[in-house]
C-alpha positions in Angstrom: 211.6 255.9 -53.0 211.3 253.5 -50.0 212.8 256.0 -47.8 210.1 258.4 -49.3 206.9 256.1 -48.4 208.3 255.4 -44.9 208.7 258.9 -44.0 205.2 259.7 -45.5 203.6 256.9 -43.7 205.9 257.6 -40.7 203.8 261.3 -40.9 200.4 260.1 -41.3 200.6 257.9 -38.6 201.7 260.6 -36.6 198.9 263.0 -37.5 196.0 260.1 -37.5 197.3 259.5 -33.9 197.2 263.2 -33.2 193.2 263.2 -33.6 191.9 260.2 -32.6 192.7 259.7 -29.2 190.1 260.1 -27.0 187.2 257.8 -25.7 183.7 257.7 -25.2 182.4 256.1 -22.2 178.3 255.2 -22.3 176.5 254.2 -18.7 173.4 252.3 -19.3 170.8 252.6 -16.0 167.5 250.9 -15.1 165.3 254.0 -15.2 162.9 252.7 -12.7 165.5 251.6 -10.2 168.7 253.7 -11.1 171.0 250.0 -11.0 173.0 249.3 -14.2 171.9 246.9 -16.7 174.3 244.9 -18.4 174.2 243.5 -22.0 172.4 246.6 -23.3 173.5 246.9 -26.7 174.4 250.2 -27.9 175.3 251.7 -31.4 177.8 254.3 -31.6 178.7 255.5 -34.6 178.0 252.6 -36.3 179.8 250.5 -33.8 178.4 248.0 -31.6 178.8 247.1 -27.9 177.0 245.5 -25.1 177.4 246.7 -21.5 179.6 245.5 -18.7 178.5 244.7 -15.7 178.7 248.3 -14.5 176.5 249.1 -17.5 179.4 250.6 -19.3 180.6 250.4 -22.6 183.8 252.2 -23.9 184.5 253.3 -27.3 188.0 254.4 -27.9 190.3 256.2 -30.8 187.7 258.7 -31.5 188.4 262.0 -32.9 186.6 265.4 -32.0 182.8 265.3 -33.5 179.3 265.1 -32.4 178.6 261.3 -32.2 175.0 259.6 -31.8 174.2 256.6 -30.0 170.9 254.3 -29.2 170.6 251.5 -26.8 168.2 248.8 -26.4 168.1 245.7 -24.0 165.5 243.4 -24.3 162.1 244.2 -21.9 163.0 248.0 -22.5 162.2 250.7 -24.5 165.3 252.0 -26.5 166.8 254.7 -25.7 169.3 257.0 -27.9 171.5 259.8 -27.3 174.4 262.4 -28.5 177.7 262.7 -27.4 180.7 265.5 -27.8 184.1 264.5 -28.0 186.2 268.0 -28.0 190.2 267.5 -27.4 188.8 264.9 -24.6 187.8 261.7 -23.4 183.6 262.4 -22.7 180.4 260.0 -21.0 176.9 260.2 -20.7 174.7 258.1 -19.0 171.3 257.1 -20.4 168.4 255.5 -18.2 165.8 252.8 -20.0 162.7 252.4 -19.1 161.6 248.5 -18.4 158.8 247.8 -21.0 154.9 247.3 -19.9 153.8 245.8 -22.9 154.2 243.3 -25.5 153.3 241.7 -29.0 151.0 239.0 -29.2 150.8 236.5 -32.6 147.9 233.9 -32.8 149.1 232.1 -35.4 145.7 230.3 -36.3 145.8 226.9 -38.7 148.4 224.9 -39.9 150.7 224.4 -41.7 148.9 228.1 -43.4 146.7 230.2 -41.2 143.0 230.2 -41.7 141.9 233.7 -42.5 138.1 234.8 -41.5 139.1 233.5 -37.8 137.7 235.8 -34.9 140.5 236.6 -32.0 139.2 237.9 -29.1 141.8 239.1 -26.6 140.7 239.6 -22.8 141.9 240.3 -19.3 138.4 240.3 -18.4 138.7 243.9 -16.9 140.1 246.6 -19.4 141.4 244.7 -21.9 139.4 243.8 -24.8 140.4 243.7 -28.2 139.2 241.2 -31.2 140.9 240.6 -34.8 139.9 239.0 -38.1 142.8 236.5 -39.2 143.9 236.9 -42.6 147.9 237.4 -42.6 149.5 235.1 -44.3 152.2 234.8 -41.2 150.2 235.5 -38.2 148.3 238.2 -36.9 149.0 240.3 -34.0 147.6 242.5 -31.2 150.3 245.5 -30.5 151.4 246.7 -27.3 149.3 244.3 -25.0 149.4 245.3 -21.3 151.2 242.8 -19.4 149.0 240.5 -17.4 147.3 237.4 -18.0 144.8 237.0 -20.7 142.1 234.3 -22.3 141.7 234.5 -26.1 138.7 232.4 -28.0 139.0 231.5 -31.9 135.5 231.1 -33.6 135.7 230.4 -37.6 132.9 229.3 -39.6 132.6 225.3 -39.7 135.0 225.1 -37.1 135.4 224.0 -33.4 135.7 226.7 -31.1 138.6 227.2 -30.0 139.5 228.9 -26.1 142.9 229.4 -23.7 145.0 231.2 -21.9 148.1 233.3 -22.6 150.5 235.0 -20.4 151.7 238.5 -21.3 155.5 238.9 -20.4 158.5 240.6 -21.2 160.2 237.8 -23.6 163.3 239.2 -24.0 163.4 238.4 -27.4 161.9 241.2 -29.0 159.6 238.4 -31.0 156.4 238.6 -29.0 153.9 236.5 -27.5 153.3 233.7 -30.0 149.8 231.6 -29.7 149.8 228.5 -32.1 146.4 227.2 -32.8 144.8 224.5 -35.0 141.2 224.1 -35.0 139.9 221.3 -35.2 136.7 221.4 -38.6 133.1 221.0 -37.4 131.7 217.7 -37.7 128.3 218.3 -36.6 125.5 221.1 -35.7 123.5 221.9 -33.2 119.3 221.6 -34.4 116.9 224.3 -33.4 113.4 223.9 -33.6 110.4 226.1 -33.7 107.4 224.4 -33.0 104.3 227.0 -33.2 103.8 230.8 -34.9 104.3 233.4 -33.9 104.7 231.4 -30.1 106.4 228.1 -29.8 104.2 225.5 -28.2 105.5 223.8 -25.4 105.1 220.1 -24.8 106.0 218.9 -28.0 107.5 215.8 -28.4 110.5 216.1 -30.9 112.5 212.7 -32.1 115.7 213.6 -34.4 117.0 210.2 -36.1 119.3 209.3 -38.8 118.3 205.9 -39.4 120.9 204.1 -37.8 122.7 205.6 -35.0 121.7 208.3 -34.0 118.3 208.7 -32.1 117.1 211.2 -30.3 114.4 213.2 -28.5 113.2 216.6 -26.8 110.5 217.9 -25.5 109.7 222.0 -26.4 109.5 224.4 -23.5 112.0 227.0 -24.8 110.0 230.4 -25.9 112.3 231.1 -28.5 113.0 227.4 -29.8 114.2 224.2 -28.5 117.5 222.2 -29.9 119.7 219.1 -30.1 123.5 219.9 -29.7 126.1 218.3 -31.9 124.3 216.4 -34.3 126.7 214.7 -36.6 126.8 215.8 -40.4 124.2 214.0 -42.0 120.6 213.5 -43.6 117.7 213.5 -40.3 114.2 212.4 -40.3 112.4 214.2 -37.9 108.6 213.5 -36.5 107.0 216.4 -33.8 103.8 215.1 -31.9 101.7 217.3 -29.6 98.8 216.5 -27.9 95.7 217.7 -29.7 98.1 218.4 -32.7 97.7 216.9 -36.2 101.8 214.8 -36.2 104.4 216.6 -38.3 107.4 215.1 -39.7 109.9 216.0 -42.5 113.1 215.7 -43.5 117.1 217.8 -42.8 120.3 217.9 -43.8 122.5 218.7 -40.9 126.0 220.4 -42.2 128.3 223.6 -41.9 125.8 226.6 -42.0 128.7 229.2 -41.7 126.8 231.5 -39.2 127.2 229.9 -36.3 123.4 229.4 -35.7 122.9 226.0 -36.5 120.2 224.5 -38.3 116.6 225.8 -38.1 113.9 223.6 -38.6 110.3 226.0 -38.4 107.2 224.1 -37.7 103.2 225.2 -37.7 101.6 221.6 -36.6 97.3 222.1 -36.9 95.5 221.6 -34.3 93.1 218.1 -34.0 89.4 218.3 -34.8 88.7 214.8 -34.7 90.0 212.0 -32.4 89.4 208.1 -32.5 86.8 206.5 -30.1 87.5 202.8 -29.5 85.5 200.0 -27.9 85.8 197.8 -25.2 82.8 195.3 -25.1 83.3 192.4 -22.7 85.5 192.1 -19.8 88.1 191.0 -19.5 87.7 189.6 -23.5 86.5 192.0 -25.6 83.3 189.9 -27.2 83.1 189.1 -31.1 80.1 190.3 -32.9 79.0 192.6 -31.5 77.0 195.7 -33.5 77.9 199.0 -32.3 76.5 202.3 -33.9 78.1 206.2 -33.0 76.2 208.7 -34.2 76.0 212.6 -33.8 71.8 212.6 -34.7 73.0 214.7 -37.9 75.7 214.3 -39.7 77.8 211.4 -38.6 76.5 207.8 -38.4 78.9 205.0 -38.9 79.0 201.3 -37.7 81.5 198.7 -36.9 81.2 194.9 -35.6 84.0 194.5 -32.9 86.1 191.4 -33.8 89.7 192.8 -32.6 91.0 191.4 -29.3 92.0 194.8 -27.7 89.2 196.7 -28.6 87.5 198.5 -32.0 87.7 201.6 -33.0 86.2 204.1 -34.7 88.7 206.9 -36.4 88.7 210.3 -37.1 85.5 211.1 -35.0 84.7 214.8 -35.2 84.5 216.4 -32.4 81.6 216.7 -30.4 78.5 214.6 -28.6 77.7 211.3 -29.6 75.0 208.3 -28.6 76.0 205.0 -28.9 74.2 201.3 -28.9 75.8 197.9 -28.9 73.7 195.2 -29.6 75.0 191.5 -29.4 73.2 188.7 -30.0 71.9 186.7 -26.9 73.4 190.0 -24.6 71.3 192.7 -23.4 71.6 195.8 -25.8 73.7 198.3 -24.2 73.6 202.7 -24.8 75.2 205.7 -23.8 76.3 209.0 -24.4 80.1 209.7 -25.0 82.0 213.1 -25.4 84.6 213.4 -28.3 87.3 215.6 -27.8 91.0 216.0 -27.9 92.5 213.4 -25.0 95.8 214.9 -24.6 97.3 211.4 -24.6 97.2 210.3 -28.0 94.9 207.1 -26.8 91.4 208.2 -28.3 88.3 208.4 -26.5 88.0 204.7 -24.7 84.6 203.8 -24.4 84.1 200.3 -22.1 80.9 198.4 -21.8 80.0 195.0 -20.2 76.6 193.4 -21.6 74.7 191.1 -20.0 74.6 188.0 -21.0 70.6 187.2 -22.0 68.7 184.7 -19.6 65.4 185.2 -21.1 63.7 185.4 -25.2 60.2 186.2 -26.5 58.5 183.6 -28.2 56.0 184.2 -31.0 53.1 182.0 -31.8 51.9 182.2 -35.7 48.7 180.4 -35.3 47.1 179.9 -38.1 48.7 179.7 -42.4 48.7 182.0 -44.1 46.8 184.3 -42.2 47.0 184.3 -38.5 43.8 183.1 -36.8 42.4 185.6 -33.8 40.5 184.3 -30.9 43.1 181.3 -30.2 43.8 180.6 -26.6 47.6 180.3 -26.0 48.6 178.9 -22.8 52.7 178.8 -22.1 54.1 176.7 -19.1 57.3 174.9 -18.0 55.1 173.2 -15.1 56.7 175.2 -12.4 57.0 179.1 -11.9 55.9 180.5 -15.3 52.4 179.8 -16.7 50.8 182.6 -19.1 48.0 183.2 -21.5 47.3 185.4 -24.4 44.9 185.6 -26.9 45.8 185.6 -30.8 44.8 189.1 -32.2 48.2 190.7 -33.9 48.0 190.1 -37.7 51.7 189.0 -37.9 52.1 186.9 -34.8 51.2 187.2 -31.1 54.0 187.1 -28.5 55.0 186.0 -24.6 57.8 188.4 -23.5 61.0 187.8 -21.7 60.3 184.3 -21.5 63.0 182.9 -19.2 65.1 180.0 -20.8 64.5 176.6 -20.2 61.6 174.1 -21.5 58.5 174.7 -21.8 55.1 173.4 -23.0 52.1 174.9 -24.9 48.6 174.5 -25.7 46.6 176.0 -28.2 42.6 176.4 -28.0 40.2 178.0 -30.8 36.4 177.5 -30.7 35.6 175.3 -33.5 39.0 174.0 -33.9 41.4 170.8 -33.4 43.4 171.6 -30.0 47.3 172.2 -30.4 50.2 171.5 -28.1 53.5 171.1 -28.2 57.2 171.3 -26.6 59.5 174.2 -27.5 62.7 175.4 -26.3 63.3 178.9 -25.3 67.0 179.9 -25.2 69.0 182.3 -27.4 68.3 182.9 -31.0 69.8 186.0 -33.2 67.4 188.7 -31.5 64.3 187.4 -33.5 62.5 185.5 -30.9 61.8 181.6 -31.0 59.0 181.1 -33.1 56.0 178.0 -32.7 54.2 177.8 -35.9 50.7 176.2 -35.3 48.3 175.1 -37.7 45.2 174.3 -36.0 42.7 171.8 -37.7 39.2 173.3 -38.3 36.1 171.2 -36.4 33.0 170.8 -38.9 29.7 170.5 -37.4 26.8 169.3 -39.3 23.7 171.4 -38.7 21.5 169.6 -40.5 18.0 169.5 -39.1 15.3 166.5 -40.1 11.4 166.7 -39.0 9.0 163.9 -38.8 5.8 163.6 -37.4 6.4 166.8 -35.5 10.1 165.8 -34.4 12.7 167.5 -35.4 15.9 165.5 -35.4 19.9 167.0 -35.3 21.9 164.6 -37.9 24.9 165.4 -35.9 25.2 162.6 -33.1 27.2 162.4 -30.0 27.3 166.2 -29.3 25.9 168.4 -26.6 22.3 170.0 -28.0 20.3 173.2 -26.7 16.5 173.6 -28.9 16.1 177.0 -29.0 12.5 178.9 -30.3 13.5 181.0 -33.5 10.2 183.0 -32.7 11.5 184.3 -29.2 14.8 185.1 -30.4 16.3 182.0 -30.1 15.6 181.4 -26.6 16.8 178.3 -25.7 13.3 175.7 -24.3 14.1 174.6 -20.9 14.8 170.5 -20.8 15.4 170.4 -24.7 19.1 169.0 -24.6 18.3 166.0 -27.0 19.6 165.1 -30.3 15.4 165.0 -31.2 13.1 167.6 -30.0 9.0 167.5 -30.5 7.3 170.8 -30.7 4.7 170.9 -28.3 3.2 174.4 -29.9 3.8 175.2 -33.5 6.2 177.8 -34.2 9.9 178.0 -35.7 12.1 175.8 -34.3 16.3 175.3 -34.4 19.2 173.6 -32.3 22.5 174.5 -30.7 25.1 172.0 -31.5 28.3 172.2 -29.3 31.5 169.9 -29.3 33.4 170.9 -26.6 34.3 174.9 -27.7 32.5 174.6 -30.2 29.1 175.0 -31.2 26.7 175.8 -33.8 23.7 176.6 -34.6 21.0 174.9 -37.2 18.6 177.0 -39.4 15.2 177.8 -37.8 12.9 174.7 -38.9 8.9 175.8 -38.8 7.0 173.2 -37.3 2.8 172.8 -36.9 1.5 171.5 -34.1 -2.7 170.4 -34.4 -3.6 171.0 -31.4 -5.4 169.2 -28.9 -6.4 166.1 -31.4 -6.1 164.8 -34.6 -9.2 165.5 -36.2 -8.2 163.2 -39.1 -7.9 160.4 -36.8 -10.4 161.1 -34.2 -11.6 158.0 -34.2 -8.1 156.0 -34.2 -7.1 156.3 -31.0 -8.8 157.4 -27.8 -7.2 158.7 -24.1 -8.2 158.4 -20.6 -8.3 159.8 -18.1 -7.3 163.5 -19.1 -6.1 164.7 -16.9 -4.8 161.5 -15.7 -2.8 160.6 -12.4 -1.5 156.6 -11.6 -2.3 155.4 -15.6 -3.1 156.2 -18.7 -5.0 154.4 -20.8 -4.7 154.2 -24.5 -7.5 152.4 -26.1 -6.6 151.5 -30.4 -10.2 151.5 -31.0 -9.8 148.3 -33.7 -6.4 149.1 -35.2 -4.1 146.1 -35.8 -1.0 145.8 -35.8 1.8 147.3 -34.0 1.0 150.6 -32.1 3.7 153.2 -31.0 2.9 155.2 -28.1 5.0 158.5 -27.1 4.4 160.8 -24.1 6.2 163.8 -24.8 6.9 166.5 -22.1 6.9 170.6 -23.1 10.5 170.5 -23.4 10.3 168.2 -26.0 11.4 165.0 -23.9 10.5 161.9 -24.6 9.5 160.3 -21.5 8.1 156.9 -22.3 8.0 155.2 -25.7 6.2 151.7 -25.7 4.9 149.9 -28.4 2.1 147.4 -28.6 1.1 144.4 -30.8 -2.9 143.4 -31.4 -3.7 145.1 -28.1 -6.8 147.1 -27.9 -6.2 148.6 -24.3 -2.6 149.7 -23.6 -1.8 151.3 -20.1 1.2 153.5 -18.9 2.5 153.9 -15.7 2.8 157.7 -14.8 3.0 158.0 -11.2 6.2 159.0 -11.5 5.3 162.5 -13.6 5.6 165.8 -12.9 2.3 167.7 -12.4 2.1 169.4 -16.2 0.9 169.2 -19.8 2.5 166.5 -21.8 1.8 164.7 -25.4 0.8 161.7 -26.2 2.0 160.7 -30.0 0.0 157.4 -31.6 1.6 155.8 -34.3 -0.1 152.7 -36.1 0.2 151.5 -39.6 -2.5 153.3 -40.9 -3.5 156.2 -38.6 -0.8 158.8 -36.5 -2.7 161.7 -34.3 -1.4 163.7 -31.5 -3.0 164.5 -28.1 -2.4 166.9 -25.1 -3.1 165.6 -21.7 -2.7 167.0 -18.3 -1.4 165.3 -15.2 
């Protein structure tokens, strides 16, 4: 049996040797430059080789048949082939091209990739692809040109993300692989739209958290204005614009997802009303002081300054307004002003400098309770100022713009007391100083007596005027005694006066007899008439004491002797006037009157 297995052996070896003995000999070329390439790996039949240096590879003990083969070497395409092997060794020679292209993986996140990424793949000339990530192992762009590219990653709530790849042969057969990891947003950029449908520009814009972060802008941008990179957070915000009504408000700065950042919209209203202030005094504003705006319609307000930088009044509509300050002891101050919108935010400054008052008016109330007309006021210091008026005004008469300092007055009213006094003229609370006066009243007694054809004033020490009530009180020329005797008969009364004043009596009637007594004819006789040196006055018996009178027509008593148990009494008259005169007799018993003529 061993003899059996040998020989059968023997006879298969013999036969297997019989059909495979020939070999197979593939020549792998660069296509593009015709040189070998060595280490391209080729399947033949299932077996595997790589090339020599001569870009050979030799497969051996094969047996007629038609055998396929492919090669590949790394940074060229794969190639594949067929090959005959009939009774004979055979070759073929097979050319790969060098590849032009390559696999690129952006492997995006880490340790697992972030799908919802955007890829964009550029050479910046014909190359431009973009992917969305969402493979769990990486994504890839196929078949990407060699050359040199720059990629960008943009995800939602993420930084962006930029670089540069080279695209290469790798000789791997893996691909280009880009690892990224982007880094999660922290903060968002702030838009704001000031104005509708048009921003408005010149807005101020302050973004502040509170704490630390604090910032401003001012709007210019027609589509909106922003702050970059504001950290996650909660904002306050305030927007003011000249001749705008202030906005603020509140936002929350996070992750919007879009890529647009946070919007903040904003309509701000236009001013119609701006504040005036005041600046009365230089360079102190002055205490006190009354100041009145007002539009002659609708708005009238008031305020009393008192702040040291000035007084304001706020919310002023728009428009014209008057103004008066008034400040005690100052000159009052007016003016027109214009409100409208500044621009600056100050208000409408309104500056005014009074004058300090050097001058008052004083007011003279003569008289209680009523004032008393006809007074005589005379105002002096003794130097430059020295004026008069006369009482008239029901409620006080006045001397204006009286210059301070001292002064002295006198006060004068027919029939009245005189009045003076000091005063002071200086600064009072815009009434005027004020001199009450209450003069004394003068009282004249015009009581008239008449005796024996004399009429007699009570009244003593005054100035007197006899007047005749029958020629319409026309005053008898010489008659300035306190007694006058009536030469005539007729209606008789006297002017008293006392300095100013003066008063007149009621008319007395008197009745004169005429030439002689006729009830005393006998009583008395006269001589010479008309007389010259002397005249002679004989008593014709009477006893006693004798008056004798001689009287001119003015009512003048001229001489006045009296006489005791004479019969003849004479009286020097040289010294008379040419004229009429009368002689008045008085005795115990008898009384005449005579008219004589010189």
């Amino acid at each position: 049996m061993k003899h059996l297995y040998l020989s059968l052996l023997g006879i298969g070896l013999a036969a297997t040797t019989a059909f495979a003995q020939y070999n197979a000999t593939i020549t792998v070329t660069d296509l593009s430059t015709g040189l070998p390439l060595q280490d391209a790996e080729v399947i033949f039949d299932g077996n595997f080789q790589t090339t020599n240096a001569a870009g050979s590879a030799v497969f051996t003990d094969l047996i007629d048949f038609d055998y396929s083969y492919t090669v590949s070497k790394g940074c060229y395409t794969a190639n594949s082939g067929m090959l005959t092997i009939a009774g004979a060794d055979n070759s073929d020679a097979i050319a790969l091209e060098p590849t032009t292209a390559n696999n690129v993986f952006f492997f995006v996140g880490s340790p697992l990739t972030i799908a919802g990424a955007t890829v964009t793949l550029t050479d910046g000339v014909d190359y431009n692809e973009t992917l969305e990530t969402g493979a769990p192992f990486g994504d890839l762009f196929e078949n990407v040109p060699f050359g040199e590219y720059s990629y960008s990653i943009s995800i939602p709530c993420y930084e962006p993300l930029s670089g540069n790849v080279t695209v290469d042969c790798t000789g791997n057969g893996d691909g280009i692989a880009v690892f990224a990891e982007p880094v999660a947003l922290t903060a968002n950029a702030v838009f704001f739209f000031v104005g509708s449908p048009l921003t408005i520009a010149g807005a101020t814009v302050t973004l502040t958290d509170g704490a630390d972060y604090n910032e401003t802008l001012e709007t210019g941008a027609p589509f909106g204005d922003l702050f970059e990179n504001v950290p996650f957070g909660e904002y306050s915000y305030s927007i003011s614009i000249p001749c705008y009504e202030p906005l603020s408000g509140n936002v929350t700065v996070d992750c919007t997802g879009n890529g647009d950042g946070i919007a903040v919209f904003a309509e701000p209203v236009a001013l119609t009303a701006n504040a005036v202030f005041f600046f009365v005094g230089s360079p102190m504003t002055i205490a006190g002081a009354t100041v009145t705006l007002t539009d002659g319609a609708d708005y009238n307000e008031t305020l009393e300054t008192g702040a040291p930088f000035g007084d304001l009044f706020e919310n002023v509509p728009f428009g014209e307004y008057s103004y008066s300050i008034s400040i005690p002891c100052y000159e009052p101050v007016s003016g027109n002003v214009t409100v409208d919108c500044t621009g600056n935010g100050d208000g409408i400054a309104v500056f005014a400098e009074p004058v300090a008052l050097t001058a008052n008016n004083v007011f003279f109330f003569v008289g209680s309770p009523l004032t008393i007309a006809g007074a005589t006021v005379t105002l002096t210091d003794g130097a430059d100022y020295n004026e008069t008026l006369e009482t008239g005004a029901p409620f006080g008469d006045l001397f204006e713009n009286v210059p301070f300092g001292e002064y002295s007055y006198s006060i004068s009213i027919p029939c009245y007391e005189p009045v003076s006094g000091n005063v002071t003229v200086d600064c009072t609370t815009g009434d005027g100083i004020a001199v009450f006066a209450e003069p004394v009243e003068v009282i004249i007694d015009a009581t008239v007596t008449l005796a024996s054809g004399t009429l007699t004033a009570t009244e003593s020490g005054l100035d007197y005027q006899w007047v005749d009530c029958d020629d319409s009180n026309a005053p008898i020329a010489g008659a300035t005694e306190q007694s006058y005797t009536a030469t005539e008969s007729g209606s008789y009364a006297v002017i008293l006066t006392m300095g100013d004043c003066s008063v007149t009596s009621e008319c007395t009637s008197v009745i004169v007899n005429g030439v002689e007594d006729r009830s005393s004819l006998n009583a008395f006789a006269v001589y010479p008439n008309p007389f010259n040196e002397i005249l002679t006055v004989r008593s014709n018996g009477q006893s006693g004491v004798v008056h004798v009178e001689l009287i001119n027509m003015a009512g003048q008593m001229l001489r006045n002797e009296t006489r005791t148990g004479m019969e003849l009494i004479t009286i020097a008259t040289g010294q008379l006037a040419p004229g009429s005169y009368v002689v008045r007799l008085t005795s115990a018993n008898e009384s005449t009157t005579l008219s004589v003529i010189k």
